[in-house]
C-alpha beads as a LAMMPS data file, in Angstrom:
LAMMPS data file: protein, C-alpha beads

429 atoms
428 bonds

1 atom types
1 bond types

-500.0 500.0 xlo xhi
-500.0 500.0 ylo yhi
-500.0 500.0 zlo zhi

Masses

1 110.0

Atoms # bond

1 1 1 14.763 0.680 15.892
2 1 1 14.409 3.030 13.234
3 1 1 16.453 5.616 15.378
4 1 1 19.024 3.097 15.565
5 1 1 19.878 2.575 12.616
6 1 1 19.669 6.516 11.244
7 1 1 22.195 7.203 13.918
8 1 1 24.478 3.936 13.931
9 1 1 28.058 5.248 12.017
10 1 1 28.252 1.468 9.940
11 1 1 25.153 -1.352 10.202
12 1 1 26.951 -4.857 9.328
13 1 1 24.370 -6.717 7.582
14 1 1 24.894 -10.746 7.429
15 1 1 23.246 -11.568 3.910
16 1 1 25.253 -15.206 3.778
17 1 1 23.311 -18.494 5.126
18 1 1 20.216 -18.697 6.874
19 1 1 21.172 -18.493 10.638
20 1 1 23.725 -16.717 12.892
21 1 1 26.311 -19.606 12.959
22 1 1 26.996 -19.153 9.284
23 1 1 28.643 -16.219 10.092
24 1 1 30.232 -13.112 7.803
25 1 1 32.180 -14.925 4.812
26 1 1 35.834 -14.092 4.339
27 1 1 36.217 -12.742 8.865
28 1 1 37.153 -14.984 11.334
29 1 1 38.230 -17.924 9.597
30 1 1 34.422 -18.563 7.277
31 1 1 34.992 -19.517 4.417
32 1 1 33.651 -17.356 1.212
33 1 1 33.314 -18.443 -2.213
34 1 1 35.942 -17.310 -4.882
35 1 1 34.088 -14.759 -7.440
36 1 1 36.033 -13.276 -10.448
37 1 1 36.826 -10.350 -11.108
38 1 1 34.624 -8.627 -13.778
39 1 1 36.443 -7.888 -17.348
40 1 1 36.616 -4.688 -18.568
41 1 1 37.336 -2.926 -22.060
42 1 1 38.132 0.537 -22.808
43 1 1 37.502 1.682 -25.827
44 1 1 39.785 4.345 -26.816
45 1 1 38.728 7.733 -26.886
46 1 1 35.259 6.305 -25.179
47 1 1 34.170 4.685 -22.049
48 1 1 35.314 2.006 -20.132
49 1 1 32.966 -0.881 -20.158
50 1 1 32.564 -3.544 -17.546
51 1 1 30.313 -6.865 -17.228
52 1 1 28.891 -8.380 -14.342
53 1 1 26.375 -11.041 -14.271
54 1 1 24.196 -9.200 -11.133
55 1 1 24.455 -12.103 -8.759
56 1 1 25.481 -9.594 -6.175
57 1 1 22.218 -7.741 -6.285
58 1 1 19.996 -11.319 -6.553
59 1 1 22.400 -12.743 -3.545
60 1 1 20.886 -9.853 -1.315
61 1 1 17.440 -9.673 -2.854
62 1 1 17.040 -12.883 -2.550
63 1 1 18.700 -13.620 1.130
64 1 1 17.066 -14.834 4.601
65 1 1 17.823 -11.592 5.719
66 1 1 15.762 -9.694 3.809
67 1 1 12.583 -11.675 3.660
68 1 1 11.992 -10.733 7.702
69 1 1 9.724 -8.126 8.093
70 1 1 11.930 -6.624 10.990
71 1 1 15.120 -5.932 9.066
72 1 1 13.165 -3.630 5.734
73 1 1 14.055 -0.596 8.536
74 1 1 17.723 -1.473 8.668
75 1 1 18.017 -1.714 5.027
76 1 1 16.410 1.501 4.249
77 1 1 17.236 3.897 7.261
78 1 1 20.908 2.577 8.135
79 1 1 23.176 5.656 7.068
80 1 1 26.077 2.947 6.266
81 1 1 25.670 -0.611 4.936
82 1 1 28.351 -2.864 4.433
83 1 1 26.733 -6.288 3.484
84 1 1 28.721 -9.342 3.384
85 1 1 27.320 -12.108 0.602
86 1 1 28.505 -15.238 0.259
87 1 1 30.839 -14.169 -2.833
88 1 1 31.361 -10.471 -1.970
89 1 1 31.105 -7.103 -0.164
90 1 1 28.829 -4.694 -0.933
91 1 1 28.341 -0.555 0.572
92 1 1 26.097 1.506 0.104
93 1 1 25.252 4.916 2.071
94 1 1 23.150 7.965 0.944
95 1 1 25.690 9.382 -1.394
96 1 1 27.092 6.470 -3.114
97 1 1 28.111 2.722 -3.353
98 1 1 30.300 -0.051 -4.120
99 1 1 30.924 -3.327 -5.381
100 1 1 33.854 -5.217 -3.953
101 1 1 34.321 -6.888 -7.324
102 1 1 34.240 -3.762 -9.236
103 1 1 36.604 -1.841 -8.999
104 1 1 35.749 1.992 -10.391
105 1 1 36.579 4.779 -9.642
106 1 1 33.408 6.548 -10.864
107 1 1 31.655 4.403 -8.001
108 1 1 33.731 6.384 -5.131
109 1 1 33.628 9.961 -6.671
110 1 1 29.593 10.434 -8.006
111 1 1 28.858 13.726 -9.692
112 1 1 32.549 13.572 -11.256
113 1 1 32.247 10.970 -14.147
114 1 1 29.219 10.264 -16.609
115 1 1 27.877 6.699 -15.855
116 1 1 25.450 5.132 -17.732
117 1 1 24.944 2.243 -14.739
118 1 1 23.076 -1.442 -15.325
119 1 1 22.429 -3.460 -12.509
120 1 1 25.544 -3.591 -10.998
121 1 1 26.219 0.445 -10.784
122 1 1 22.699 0.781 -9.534
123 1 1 22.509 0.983 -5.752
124 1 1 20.364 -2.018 -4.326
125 1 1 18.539 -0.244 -1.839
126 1 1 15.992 2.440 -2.297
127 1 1 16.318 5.718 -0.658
128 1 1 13.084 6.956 1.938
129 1 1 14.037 10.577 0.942
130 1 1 13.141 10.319 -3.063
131 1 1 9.677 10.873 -4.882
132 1 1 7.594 10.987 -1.608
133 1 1 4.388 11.402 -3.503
134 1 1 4.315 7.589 -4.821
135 1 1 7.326 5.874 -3.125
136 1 1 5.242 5.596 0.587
137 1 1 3.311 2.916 -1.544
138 1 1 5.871 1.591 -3.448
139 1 1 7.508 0.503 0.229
140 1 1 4.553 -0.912 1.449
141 1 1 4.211 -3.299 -1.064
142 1 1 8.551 -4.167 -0.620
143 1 1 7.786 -4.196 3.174
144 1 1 4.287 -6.074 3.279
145 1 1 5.431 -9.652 1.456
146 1 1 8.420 -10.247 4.482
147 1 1 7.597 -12.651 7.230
148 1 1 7.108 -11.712 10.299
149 1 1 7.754 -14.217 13.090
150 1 1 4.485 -12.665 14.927
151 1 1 1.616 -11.123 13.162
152 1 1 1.180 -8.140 15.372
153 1 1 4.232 -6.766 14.160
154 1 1 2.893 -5.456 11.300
155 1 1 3.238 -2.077 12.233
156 1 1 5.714 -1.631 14.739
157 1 1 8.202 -3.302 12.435
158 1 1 7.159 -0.377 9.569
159 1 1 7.206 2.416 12.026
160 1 1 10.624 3.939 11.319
161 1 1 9.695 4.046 8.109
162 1 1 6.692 5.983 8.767
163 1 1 8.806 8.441 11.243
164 1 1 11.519 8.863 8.193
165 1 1 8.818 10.399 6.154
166 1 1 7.767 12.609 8.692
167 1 1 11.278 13.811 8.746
168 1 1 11.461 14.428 5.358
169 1 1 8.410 16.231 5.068
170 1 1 6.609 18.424 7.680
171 1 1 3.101 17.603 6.253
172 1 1 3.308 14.326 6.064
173 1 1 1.175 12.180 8.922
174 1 1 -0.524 8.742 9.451
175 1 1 -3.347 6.911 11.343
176 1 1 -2.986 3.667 11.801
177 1 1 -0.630 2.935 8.559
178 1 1 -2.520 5.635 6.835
179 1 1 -0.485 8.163 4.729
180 1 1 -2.265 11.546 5.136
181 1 1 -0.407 14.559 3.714
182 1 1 -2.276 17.939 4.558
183 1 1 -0.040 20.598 3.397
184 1 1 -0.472 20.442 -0.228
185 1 1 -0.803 23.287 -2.072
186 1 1 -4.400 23.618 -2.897
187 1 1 -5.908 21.336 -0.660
188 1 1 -7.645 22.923 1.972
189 1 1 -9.651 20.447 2.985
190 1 1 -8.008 18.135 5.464
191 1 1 -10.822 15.865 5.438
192 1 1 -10.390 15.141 1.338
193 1 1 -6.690 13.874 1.874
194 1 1 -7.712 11.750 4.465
195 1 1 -10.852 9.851 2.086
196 1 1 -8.369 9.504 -0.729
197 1 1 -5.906 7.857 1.437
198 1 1 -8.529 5.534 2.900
199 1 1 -9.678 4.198 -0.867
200 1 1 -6.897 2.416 -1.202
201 1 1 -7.349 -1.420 -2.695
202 1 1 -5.902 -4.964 -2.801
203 1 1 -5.226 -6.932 -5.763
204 1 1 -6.269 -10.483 -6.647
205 1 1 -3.750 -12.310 -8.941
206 1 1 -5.294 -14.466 -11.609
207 1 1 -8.324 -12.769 -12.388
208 1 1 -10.380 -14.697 -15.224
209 1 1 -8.446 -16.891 -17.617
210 1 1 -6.712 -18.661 -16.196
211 1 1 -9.331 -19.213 -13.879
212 1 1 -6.954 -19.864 -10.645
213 1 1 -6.784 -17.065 -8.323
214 1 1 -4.637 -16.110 -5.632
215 1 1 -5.977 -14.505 -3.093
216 1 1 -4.179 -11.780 -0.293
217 1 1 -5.468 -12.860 3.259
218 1 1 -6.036 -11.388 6.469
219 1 1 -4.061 -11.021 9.520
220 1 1 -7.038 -10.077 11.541
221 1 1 -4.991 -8.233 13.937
222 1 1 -5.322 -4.559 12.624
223 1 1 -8.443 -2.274 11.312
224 1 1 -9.692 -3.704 8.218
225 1 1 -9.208 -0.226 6.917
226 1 1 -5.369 -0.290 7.148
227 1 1 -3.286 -1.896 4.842
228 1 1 -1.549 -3.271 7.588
229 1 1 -3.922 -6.241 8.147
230 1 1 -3.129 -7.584 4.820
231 1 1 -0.597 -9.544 3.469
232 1 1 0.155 -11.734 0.203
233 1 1 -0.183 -15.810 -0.385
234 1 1 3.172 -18.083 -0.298
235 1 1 2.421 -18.394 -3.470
236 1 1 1.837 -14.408 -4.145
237 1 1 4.039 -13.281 -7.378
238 1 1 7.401 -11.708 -6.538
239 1 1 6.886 -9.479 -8.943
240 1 1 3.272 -8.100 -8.228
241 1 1 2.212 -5.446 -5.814
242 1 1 -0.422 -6.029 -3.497
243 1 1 -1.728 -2.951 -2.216
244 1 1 -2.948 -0.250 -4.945
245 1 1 -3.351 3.445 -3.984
246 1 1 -6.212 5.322 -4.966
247 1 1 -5.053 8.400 -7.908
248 1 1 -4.051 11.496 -6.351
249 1 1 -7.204 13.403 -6.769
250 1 1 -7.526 15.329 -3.738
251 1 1 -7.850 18.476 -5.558
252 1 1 -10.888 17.742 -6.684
253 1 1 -12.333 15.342 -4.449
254 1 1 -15.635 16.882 -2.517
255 1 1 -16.206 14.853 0.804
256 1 1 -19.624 13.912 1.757
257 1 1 -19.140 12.012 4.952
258 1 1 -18.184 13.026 8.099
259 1 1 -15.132 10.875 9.821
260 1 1 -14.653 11.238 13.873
261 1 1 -11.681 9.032 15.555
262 1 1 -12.585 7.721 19.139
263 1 1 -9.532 7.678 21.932
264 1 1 -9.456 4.769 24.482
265 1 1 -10.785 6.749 27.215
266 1 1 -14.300 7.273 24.719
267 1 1 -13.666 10.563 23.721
268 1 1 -14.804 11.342 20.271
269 1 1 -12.798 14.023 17.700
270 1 1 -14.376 14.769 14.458
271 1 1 -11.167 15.111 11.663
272 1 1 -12.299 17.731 9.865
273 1 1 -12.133 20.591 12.517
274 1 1 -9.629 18.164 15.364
275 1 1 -7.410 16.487 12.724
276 1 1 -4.208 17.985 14.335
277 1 1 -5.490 16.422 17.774
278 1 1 -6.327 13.029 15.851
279 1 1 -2.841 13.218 14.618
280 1 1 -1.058 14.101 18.402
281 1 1 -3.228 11.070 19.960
282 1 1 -2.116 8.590 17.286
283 1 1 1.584 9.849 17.692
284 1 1 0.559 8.503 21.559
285 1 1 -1.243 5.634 20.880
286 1 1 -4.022 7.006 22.305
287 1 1 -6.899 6.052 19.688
288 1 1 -8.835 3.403 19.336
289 1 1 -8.592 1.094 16.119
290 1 1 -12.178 2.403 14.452
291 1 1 -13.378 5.116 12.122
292 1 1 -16.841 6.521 12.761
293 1 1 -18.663 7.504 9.609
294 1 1 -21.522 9.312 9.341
295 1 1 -23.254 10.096 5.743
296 1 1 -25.452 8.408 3.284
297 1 1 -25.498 4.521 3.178
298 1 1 -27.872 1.868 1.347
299 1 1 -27.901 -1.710 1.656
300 1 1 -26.990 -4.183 -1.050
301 1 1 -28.463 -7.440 -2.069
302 1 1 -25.926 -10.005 -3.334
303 1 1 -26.255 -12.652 -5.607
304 1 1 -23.786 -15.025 -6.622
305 1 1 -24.042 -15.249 -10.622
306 1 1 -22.325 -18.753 -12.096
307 1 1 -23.871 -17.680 -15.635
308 1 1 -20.197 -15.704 -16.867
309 1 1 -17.803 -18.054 -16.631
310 1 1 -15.402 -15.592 -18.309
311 1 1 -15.236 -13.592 -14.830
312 1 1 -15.162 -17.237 -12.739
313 1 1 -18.698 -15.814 -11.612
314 1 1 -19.371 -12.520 -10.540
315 1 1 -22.025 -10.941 -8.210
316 1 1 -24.988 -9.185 -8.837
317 1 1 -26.263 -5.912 -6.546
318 1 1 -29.565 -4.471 -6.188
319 1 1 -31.696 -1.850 -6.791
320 1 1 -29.660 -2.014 -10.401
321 1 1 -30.676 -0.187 -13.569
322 1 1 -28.697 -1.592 -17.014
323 1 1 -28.611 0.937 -19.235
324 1 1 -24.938 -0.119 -20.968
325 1 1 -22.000 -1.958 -20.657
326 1 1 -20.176 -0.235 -18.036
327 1 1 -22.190 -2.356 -15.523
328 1 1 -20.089 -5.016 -16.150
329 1 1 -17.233 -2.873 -14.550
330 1 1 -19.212 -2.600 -12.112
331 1 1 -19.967 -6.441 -11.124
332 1 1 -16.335 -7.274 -11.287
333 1 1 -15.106 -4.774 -9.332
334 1 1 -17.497 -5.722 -6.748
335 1 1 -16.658 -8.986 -6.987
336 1 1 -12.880 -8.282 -6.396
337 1 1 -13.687 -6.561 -3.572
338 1 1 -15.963 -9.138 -1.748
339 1 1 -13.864 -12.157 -2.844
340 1 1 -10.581 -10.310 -0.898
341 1 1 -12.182 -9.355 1.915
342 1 1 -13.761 -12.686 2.339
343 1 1 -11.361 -14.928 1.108
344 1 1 -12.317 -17.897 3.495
345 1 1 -16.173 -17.905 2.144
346 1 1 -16.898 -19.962 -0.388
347 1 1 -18.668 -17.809 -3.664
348 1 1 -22.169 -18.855 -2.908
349 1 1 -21.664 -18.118 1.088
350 1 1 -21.436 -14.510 0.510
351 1 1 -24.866 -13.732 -0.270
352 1 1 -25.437 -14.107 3.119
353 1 1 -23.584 -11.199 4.032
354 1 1 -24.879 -7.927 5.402
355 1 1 -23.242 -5.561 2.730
356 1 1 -23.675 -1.898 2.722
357 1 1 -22.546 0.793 1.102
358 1 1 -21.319 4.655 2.452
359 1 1 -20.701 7.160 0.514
360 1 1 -16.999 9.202 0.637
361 1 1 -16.532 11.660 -2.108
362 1 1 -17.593 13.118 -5.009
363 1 1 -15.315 14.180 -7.911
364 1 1 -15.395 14.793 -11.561
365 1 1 -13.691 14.059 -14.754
366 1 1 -15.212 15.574 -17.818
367 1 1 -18.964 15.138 -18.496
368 1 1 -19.018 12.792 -16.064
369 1 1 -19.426 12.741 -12.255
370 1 1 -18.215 10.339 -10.139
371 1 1 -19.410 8.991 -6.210
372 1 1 -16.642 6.677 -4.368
373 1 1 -18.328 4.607 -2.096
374 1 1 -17.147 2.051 0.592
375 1 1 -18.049 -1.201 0.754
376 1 1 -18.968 -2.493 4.251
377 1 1 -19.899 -5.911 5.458
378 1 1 -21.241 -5.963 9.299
379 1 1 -19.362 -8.329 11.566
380 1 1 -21.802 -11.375 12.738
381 1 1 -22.932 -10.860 16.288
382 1 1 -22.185 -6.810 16.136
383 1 1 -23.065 -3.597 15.434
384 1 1 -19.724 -2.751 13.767
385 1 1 -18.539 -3.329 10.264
386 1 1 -15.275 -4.276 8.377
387 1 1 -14.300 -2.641 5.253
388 1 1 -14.590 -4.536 2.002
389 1 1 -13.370 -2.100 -0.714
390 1 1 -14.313 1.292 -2.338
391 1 1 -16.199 1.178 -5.900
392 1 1 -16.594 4.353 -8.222
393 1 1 -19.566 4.940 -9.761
394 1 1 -20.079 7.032 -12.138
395 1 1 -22.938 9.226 -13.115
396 1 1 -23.801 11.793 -16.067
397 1 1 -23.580 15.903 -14.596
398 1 1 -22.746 17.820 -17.885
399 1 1 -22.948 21.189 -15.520
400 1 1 -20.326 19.656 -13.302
401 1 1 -22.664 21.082 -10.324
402 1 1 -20.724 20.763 -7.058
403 1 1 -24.328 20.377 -5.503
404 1 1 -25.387 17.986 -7.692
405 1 1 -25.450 15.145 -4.312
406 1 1 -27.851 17.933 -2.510
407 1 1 -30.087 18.399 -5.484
408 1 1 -30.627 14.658 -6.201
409 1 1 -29.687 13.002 -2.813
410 1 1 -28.691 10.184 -4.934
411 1 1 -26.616 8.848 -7.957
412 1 1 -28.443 10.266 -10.823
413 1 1 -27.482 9.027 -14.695
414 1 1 -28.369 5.913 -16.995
415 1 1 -25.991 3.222 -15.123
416 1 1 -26.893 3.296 -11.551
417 1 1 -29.664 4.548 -9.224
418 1 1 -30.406 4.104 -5.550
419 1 1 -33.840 4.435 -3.712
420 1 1 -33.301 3.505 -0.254
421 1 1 -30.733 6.144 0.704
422 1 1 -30.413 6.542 4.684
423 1 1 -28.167 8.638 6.420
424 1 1 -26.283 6.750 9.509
425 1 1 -23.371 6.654 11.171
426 1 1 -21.139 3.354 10.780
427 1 1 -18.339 2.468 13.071
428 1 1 -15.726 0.738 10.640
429 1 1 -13.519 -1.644 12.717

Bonds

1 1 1 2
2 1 2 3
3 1 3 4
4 1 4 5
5 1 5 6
6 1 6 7
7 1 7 8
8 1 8 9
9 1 9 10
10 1 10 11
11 1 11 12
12 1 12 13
13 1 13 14
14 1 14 15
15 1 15 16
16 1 16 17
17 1 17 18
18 1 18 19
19 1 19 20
20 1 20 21
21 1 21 22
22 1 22 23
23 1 23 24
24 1 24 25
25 1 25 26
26 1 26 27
27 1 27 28
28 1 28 29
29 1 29 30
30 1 30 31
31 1 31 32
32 1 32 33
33 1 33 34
34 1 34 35
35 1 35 36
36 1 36 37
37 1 37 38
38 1 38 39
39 1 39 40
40 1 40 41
41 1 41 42
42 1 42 43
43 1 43 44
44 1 44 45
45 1 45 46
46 1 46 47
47 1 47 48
48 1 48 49
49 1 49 50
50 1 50 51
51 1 51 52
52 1 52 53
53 1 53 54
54 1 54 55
55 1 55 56
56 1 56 57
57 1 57 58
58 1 58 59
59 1 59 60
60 1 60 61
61 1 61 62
62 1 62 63
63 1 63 64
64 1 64 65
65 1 65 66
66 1 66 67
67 1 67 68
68 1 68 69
69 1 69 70
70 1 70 71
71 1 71 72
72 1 72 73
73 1 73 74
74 1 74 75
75 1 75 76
76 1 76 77
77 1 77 78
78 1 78 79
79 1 79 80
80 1 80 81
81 1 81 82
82 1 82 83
83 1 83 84
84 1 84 85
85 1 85 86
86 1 86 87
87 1 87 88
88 1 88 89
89 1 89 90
90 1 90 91
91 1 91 92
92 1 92 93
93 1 93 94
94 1 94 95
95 1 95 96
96 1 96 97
97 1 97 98
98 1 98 99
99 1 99 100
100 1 100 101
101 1 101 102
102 1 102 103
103 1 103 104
104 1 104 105
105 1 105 106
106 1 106 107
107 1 107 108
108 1 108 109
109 1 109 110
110 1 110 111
111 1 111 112
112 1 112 113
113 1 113 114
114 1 114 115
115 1 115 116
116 1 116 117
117 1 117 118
118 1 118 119
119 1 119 120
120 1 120 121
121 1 121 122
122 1 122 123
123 1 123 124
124 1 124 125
125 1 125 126
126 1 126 127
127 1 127 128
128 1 128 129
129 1 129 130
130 1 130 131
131 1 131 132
132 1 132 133
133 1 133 134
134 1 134 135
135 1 135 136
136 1 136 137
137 1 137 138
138 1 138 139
139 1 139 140
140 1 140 141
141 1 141 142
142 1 142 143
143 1 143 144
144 1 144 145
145 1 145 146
146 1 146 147
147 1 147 148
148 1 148 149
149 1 149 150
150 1 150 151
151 1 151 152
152 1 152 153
153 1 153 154
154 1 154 155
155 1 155 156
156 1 156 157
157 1 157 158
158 1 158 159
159 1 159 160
160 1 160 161
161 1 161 162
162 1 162 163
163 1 163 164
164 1 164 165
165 1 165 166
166 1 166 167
167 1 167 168
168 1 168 169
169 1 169 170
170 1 170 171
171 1 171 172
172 1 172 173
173 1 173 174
174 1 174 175
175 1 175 176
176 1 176 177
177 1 177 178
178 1 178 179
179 1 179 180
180 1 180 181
181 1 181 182
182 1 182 183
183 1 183 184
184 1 184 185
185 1 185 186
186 1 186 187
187 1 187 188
188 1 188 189
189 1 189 190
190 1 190 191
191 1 191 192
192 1 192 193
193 1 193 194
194 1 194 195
195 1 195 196
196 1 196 197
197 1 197 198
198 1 198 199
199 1 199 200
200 1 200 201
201 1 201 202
202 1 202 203
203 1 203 204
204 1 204 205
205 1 205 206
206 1 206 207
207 1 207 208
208 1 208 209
209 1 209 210
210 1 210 211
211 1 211 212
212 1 212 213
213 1 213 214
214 1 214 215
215 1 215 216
216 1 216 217
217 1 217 218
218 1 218 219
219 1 219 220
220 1 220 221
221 1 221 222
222 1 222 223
223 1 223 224
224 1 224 225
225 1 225 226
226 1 226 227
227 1 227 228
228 1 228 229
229 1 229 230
230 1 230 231
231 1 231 232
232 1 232 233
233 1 233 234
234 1 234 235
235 1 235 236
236 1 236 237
237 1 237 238
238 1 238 239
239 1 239 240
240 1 240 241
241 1 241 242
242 1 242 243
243 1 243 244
244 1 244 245
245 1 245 246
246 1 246 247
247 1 247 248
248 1 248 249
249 1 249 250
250 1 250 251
251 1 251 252
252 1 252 253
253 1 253 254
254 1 254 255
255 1 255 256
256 1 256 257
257 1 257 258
258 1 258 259
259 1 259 260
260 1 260 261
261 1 261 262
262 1 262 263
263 1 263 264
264 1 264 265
265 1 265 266
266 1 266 267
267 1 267 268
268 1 268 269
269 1 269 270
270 1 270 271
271 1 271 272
272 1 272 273
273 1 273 274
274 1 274 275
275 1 275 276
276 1 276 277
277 1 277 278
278 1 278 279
279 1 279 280
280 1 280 281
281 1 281 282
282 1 282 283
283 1 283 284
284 1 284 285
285 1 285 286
286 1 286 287
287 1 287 288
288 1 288 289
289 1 289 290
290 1 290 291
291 1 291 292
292 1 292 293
293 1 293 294
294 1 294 295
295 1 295 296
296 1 296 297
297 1 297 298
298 1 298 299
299 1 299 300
300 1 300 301
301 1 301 302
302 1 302 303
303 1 303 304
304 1 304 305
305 1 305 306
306 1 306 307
307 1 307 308
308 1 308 309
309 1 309 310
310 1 310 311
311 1 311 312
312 1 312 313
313 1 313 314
314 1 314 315
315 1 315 316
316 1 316 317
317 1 317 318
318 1 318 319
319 1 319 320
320 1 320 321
321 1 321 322
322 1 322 323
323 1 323 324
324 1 324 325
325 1 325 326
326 1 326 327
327 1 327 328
328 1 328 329
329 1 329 330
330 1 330 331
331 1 331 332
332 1 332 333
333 1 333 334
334 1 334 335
335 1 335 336
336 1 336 337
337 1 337 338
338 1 338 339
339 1 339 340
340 1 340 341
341 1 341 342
342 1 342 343
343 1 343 344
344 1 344 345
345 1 345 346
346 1 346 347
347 1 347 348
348 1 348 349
349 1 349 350
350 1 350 351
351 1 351 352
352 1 352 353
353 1 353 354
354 1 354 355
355 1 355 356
356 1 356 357
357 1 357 358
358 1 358 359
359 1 359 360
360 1 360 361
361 1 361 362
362 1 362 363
363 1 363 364
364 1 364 365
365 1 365 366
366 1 366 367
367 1 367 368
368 1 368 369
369 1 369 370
370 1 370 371
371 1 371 372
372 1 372 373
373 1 373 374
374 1 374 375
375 1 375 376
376 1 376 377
377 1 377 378
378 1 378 379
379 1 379 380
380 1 380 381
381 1 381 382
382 1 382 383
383 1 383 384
384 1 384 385
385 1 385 386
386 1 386 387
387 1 387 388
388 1 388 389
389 1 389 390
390 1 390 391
391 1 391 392
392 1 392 393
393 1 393 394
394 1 394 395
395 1 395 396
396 1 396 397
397 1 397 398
398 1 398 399
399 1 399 400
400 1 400 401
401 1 401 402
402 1 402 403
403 1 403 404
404 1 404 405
405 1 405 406
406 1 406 407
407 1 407 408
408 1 408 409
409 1 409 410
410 1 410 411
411 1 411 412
412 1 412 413
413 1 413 414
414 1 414 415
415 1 415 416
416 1 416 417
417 1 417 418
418 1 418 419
419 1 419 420
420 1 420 421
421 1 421 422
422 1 422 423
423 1 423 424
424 1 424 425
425 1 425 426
426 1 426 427
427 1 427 428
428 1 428 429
């Protein structure tokens, strides 16, 4: 579809009513809804000043057609857009736009007039070609709240998206959702793009006072480690993001875990040295839905903890060491990440859960040292896991040793230590 709609010369879009039969206001006899014609003052030598009260861009926002998952590709990738509201017309292609009700000439000729532009002069849909290092994100969390009439979906209906960044940059590549960008100047390590890509997390809305909280759920038809299998509450915020990316840190990110992708047939290709071969399968769908991991895990102990109502409860992990205050961070970041994942348990149910940890990457900031680890919680009845959430934890290295993880085989420093380190290979599902 995406293909479609990059090579179709104008894409009519129907933003009026909330079926077929209401039909494109002011063609074919349906009636549209008289809208006046914005004042304007010029002030004399100065600018021309108009008012509009931005119904035109809360008309389309707001419209059944763009809550469906399926039509976020023919907004962003059509070349041409003429959309038809109930009160007016509205165009928009990759060089400029324009408001039926407005009529400027500064609209039609960009690059020849200074414009100082509100609402109405800004263009209502965002371009896929602009600030690729944060705006992957910023469409997953416009695409992720649509509906989609049938869960599994979820990807194909984001897939021209993913091609048009491809397009736009060489490097750019994805597993499964994933972004992975390899090409960036000073990264040589494929493998380190790929873990800070994976450490992505999902928000909870109403965290502590009040104490009501809105949880994202699960569509349970994707890997647990792809956004994909996510998606907001009805009664989700319109204007909160669900899905966080991890900071751009690949620079300095050291990977200690090995990642291998498995194809259908059983084949096995480890990333780090096959990750152009991962990348060719997935183009085919030709991998299965799983990540192997193999480094250093240890098992986790949960307890519910009732006794801070300011949190709404949190959850206590062993072995623990309290040395200061930043283990608070720690339990409510945990929590977060166990409540998300599990968002059908009640509190007290999920100490019953089989949660491990694996350690990703090191990095550092400072005096400090810090270890992301992923949370993992096996499935009941398997061998597999699903993925919970990743957790930084910090630890004191004033030599900023790269080796400190060799020297120790642990997380060294005042806040945290573990004992029962095991290395293992996890299949995350």
């Amino acid at each position: 579809m995406g293909a479609i709609y990059s090579s179709s010369v104008l894409t009519i879009i129907a933003a009026a009513g909330n079926s077929p039969e209401h039909g494109l206001p002011g063609v074919g006899g349906f009636a549209r809804t008289a809208f006046p014609i914005p004042a304007a003052t010029t002030i004399d030598p100065g600018p021309t000043i108009f008012w509009q009260d931005g119904s035109l861009r809360r008309d389309i926002l707001e419209s059944e057609w763009n809550q469906r998952g399926w039509t976020y590709q023919e907004a962003l990738l059509s070349r041409r857009r003429l959309v038809f509201t109930d009160n007016e017309i509205y165009f928009q292609c990759h060089t400029m736009h324009a408001v039926e009700s407005l009529q400027c000439l500064f609209l039609h000729r960009p690059g020849e007039y200074e414009v100082t532009c509100g609402q109405v002069c800004d263009q209502i849909f965002p371009s896929v070609r602009s600030n690729l290092g944060t705006s992957f994100w910023q469409r997953v969390n416009e695409y992720i709240r649509r509906r989609l009439s049938f869960e599994d979906d979820a990807l194909n209906a984001f897939e021209g998206i993913i091609h048009a960044f491809k397009e736009t940059d060489s490097s750019f590549q994805s597993i499964f959702g994933i972004p992975v960008s390899l090409c960036t100047e000073g990264v040589p390590d494929p493998l380190a793009c790929l873990l800070n890509a994976l450490t992505w997390t999902v928000k909870t809305e109403g965290w502590g006072y009040p104490r009501k909280r809105i949880y994202p759920l699960r569509r349970r038809r994707f890997p647990s480690w792809s956004w994909t299998d996510w998606k907001p509450a009805e009664d989700w915020p319109a204007d909160r993001d669900l899905i966080k990316p991890s900071p751009w840190r690949c620079r300095e990110i050291r990977p200690v875990v090995q990642v291998a992708f498995e194809t259908l047939e059983g084949s096995i290709f480890p990333f780090q040295d096959e990750h152009a071969m991962v990348f060719a399968l997935e183009s085919e769908n030709l991998l299965k839905p799983i990540l192997r991991l193999a480094g250093w895990t240890f098992d986790m102990d949960i307890k519910f903890n009732s006794e801070k109502p300011r949190w709404g409860g949190t959850f206590l992990f062993e072995p623990r060491k309290v040395f200061s205050t930043t283990w608070l961070d720690y339990e409510v970041g945990l929590a977060k990440s166990l409540i998300t994942a599990h968002e059908q348990l009640e509190n007290e149910d999920l100490a019953i859960r089989e949660i491990k940890c694996i350690a990703l990457y090191t990095y550092h900031d400072r005096n400090w040292g810090h270890c992301c680890v992923l949370l993992v919680s096996r499935k009941p009845g398997t061998d597999s896991y699903e993925r919970i959430g990743p957790l930084d934890l910090p630890f004191f290295n004033p030599g900023h040793n790269p080796e400190i993880w060799d020297e120790i085989g642990g997380f060294p420093g005042p806040d945290f230590c573990v004992a029962n380190l095991a290395f293992e290979e996890i299949v995350l599902c």
